[in-house]
N, C-alpha and C positions, 0 to 999 in steps of 0.2 A: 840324471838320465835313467829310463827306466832300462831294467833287462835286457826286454826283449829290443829296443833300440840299439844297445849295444850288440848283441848279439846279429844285430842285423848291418851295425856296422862293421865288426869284425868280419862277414860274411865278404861283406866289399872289400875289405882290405887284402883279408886271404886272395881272393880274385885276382887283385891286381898286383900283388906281392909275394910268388913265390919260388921258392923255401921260403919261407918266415921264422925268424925264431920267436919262443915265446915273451924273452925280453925283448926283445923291437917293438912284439903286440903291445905287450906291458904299458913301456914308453904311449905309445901313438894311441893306447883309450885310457890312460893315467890309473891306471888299474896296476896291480900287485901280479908277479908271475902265476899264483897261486892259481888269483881270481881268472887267469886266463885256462891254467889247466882245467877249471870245473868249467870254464864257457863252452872248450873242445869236446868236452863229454857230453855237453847240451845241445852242442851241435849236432854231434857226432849220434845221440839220441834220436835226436827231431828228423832225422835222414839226410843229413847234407853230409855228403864221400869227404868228410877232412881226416887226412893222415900225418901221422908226426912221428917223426925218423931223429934220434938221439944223434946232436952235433951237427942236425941240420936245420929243423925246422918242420913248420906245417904248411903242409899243400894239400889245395882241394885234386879232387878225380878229375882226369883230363876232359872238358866237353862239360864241365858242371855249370849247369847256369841255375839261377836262386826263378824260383818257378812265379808268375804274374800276382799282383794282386789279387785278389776275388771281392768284390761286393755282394752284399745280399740283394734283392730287388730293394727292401726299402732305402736301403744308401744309395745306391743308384739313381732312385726315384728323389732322393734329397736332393743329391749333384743336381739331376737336372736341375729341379726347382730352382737351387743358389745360383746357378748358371744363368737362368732366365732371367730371374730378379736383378743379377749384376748386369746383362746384355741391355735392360729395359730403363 
């Protein structure tokens, strides 16, 4: 799995799981406590409010929500196409 998948599923877990400790995270993406501390700091880079409180866990900023996809026009422009060709 790459990275950034994980990190984007950690995103959702955090969401919907908190306090989290970082062995729970650990367990639930079969990743090392370690490899979780450097995810938090990649998170916590990229701009997403996650905070970690020793003996409790990590919780995102109250009201955080992970901001929409974005396509460029030519992916967009692809969707439709693939869209039309499966309707047709």
């Amino acid at each position: 799995m790459r990275k950034s998948d994980r990190l984007f599923q950690l995103a959702n877990i955090l969401r919907a799981h908190q306090p989290i400790t970082a062995k729970e995270l650990a367990e639930k993406l079969s990743v090392s406590e370690r490899t979780i501390y450097r995810y938090m700091d990649d998170l916590s880079v990229s701009g997403i409010p996650v905070y970690g409180e020793a003996g409790v866990g990590y919780r995102l900023s109250n009201g955080f929500e992970l901001p929409p996809l974005q396509l460029t026009q030519e992916e967009f422009e692809a969707l439709i196409i693939g869209l039309n060709l499966l309707s047709s």
